[in-house]
FIFIRO-997579 format. One record per residue: chain; residue number from 1; x, y, z of N, C-alpha, C in turn; residue in three letters. Coordinates in nm, 4 decimals. Last residue first. Layout:
<pavexs>
+------+-----+----------+----------+----------+----------+----------+----------+----------+----------+----------+------+
: unit : pos :      n_u :      n_v :      n_w :     ca_u :     ca_v :     ca_w :      c_u :      c_v :      c_w : code :
+------+-----+----------+----------+----------+----------+----------+----------+----------+----------+----------+------+
:    A : NUM :        X :        Y :        Z :        X :        Y :        Z :        X :        Y :        Z :  ALA :
...
+------+-----+----------+----------+----------+----------+----------+----------+----------+----------+----------+------+
</pavexs>
This chain:
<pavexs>
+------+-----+----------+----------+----------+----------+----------+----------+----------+----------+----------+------+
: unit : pos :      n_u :      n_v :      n_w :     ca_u :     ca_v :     ca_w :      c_u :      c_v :      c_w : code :
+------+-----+----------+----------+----------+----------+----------+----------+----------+----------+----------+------+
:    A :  64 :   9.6820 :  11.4558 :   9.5880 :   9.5912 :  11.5556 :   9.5632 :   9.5006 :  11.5257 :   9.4541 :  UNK :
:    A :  63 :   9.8935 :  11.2825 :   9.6547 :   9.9058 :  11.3943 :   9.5322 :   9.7758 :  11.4658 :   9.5057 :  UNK :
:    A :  62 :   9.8047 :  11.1155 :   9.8444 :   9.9084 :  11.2190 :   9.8399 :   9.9547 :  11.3175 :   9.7277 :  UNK :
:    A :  61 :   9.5840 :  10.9827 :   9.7916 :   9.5717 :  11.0942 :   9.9249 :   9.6570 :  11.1669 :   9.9203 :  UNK :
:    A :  60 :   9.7357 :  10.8045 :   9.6064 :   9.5978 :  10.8974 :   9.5326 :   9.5650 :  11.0084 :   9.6748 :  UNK :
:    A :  59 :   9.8746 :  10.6733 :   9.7818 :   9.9260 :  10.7360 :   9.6810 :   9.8180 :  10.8674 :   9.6208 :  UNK :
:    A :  58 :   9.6777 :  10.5129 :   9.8909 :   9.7747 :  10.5890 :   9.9611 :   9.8374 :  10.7039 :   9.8859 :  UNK :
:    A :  57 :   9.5628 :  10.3622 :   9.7007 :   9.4722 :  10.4638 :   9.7446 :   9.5555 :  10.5648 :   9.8412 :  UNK :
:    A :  56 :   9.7775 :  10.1946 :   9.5859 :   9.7321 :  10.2964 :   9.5298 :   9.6263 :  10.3923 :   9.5821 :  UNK :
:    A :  55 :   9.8326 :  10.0929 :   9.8438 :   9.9065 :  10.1654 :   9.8177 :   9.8550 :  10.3034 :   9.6538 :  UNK :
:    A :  54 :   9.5717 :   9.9191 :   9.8542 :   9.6678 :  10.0326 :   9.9889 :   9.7479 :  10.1108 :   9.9047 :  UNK :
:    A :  53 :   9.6481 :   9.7689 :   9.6571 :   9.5235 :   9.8793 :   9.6448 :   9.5123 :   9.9841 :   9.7601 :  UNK :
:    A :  52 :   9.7915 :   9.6546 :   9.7056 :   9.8666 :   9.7346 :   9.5962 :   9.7249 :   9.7815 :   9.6312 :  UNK :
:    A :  51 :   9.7134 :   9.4851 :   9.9521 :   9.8260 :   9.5640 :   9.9631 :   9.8646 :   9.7126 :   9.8595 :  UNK :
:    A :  50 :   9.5560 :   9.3306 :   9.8117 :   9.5301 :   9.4049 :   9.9136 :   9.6204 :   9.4887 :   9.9460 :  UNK :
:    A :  49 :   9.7255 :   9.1751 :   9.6510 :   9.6015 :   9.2407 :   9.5748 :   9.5906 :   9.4208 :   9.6622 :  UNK :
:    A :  48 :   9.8381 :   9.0350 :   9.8774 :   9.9365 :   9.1551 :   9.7475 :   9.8770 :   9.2030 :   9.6771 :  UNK :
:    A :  47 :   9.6441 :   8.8912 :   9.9794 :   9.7921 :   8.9562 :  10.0532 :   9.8450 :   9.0902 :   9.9821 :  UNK :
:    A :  46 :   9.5591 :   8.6848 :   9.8018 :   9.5013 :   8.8459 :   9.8257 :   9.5566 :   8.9157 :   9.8941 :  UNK :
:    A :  45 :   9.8380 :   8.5789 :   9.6927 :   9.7472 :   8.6666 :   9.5952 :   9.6575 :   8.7701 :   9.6409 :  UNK :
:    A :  44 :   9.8429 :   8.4492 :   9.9752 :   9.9141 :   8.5614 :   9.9073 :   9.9143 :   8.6651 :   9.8071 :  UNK :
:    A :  43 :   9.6225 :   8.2765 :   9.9385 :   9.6137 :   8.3847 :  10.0791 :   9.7284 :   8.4996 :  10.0393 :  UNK :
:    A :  42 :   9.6503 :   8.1427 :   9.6924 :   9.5371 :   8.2514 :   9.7392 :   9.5608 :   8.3212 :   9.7781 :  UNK :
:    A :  41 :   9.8804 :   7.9962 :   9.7997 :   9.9254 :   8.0445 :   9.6703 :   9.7507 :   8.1713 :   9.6913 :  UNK :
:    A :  40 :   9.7796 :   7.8509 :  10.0241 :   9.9040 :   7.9675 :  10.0477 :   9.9022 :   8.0758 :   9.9017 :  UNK :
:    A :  39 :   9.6243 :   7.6901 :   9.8804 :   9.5746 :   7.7819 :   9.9780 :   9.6720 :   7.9149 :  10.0238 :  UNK :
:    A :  38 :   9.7562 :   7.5373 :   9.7310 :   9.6790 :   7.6291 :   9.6698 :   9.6057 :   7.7660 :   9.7942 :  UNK :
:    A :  37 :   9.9106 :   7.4084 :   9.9171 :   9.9957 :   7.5227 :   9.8323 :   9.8833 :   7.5495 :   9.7596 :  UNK :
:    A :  36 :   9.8646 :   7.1846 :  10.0206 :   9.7796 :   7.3361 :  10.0888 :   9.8225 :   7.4677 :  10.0076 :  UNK :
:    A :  35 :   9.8933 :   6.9629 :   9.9030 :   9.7334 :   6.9675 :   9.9193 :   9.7490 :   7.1396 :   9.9467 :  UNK :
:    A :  34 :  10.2279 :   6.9628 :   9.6590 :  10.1382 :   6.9813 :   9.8357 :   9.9674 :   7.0148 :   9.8303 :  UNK :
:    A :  33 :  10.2624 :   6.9262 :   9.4372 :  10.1650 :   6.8172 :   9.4560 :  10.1624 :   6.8441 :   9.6371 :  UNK :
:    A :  32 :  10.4323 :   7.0737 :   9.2826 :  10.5024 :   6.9827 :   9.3144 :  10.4252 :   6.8825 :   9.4139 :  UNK :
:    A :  31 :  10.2725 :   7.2748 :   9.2946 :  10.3387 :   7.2177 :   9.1191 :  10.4158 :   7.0993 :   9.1234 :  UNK :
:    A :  30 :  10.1978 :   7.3974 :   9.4726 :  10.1132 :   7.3544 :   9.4399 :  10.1671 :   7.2482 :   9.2938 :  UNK :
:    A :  29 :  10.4663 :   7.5304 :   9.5332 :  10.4089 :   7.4149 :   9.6836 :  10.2693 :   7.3215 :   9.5815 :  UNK :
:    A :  28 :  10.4599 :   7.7075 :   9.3707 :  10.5820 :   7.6362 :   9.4029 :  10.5321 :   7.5264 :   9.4648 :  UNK :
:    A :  27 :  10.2702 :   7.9006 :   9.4775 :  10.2255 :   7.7930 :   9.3012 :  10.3263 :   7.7021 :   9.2862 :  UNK :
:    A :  26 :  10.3527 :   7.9193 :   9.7085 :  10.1844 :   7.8555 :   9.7167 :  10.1921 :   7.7709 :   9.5470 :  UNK :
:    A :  25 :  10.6092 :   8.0820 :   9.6491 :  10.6010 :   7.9663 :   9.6946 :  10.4451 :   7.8730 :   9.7174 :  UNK :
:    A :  24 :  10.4180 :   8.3231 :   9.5015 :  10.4910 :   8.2458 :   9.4669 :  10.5267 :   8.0862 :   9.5121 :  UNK :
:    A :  23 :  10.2607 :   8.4118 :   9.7046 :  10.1591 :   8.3367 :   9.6177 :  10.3181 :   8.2881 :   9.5408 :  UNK :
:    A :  22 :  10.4048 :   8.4787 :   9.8810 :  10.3249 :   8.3805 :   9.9520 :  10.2966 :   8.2886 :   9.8450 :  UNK :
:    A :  21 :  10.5823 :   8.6447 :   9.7225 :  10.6389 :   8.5322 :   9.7860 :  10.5731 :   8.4432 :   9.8412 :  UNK :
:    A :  20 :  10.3346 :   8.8593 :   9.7485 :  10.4053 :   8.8255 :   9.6170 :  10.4938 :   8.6912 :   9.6987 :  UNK :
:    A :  19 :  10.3318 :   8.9416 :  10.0254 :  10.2077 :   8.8678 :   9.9412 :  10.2567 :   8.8054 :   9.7946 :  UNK :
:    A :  18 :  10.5910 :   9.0678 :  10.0640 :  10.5575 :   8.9312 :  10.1519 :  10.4099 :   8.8675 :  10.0447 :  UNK :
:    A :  17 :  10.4905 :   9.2908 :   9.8908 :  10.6055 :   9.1721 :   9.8631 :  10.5935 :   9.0522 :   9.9113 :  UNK :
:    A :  16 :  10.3197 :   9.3951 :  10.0582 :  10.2877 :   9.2986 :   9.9506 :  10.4151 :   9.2295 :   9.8955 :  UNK :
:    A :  15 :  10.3912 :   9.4457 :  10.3292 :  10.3341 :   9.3612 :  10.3444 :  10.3013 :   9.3256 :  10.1569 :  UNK :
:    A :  14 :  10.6209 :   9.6339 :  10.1976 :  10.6549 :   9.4965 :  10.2451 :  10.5636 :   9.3826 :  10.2659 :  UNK :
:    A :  13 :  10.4535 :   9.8157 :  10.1283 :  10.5328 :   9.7770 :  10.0295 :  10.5952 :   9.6265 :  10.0784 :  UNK :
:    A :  12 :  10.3407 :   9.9116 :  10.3595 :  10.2495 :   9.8653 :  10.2765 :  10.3293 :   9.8022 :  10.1746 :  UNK :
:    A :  11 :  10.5358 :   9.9903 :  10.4973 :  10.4728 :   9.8941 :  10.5780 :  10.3863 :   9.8111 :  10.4601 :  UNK :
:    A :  10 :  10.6032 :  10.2504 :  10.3450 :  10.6994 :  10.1193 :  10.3753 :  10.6484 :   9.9951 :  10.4215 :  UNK :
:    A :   9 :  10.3631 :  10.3866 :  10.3873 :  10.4444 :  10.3814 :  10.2707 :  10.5216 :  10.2136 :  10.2885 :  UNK :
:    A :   8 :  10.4002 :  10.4235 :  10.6550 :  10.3116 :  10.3632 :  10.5901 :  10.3140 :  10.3105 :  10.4529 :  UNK :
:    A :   7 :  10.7283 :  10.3916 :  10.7694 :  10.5785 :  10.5057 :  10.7199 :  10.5120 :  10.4294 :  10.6816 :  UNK :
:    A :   6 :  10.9268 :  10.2711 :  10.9979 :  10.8601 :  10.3308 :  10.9203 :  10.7693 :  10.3702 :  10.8672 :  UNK :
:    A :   5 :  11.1540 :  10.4881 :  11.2073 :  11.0073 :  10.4894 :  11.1775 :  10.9603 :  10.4161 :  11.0801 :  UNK :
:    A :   4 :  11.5096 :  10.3866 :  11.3024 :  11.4317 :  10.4976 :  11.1944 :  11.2423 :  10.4152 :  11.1916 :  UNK :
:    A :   3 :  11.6376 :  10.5247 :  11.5735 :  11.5647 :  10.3861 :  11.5340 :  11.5230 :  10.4905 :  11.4169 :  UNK :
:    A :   2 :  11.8845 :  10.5411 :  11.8023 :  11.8083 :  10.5893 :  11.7188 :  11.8005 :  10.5114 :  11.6174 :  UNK :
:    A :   1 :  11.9832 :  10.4872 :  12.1372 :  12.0010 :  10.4483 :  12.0003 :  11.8873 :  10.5048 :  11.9157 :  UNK :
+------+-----+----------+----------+----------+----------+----------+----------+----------+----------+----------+------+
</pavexs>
């Protein structure tokens, strides 16, 4: 069976989405009075901070 790869590109786009949904459901979890939804709502913010700065330094290696 043949599997498609993916690139780095791809790996980096998902792990921030996933960071965008952390910090979403974290301000979701925090508005409705859970103790840890500020912590989720962080760990995703830097999830997706971290991610878009992957990707913009990924980006900046590929165009020269």
């Amino acid at each position: 069976m043949v599997t498609w790869s993916w690139g780095h590109r791809e790996r980096l786009l998902f792990l921030g989405w996933l960071g965008v949904l952390l910090a979403v459901c974290g301000t979701v979890a925090m508005a409705a009075g859970v103790p840890s939804g500020s912590g989720v709502a962080l760990a995703g913010a830097v999830l997706g901070g971290w991610e878009a700065l992957g990707l913009w330094l990924w980006k900046r290696t590929r165009t020269g």
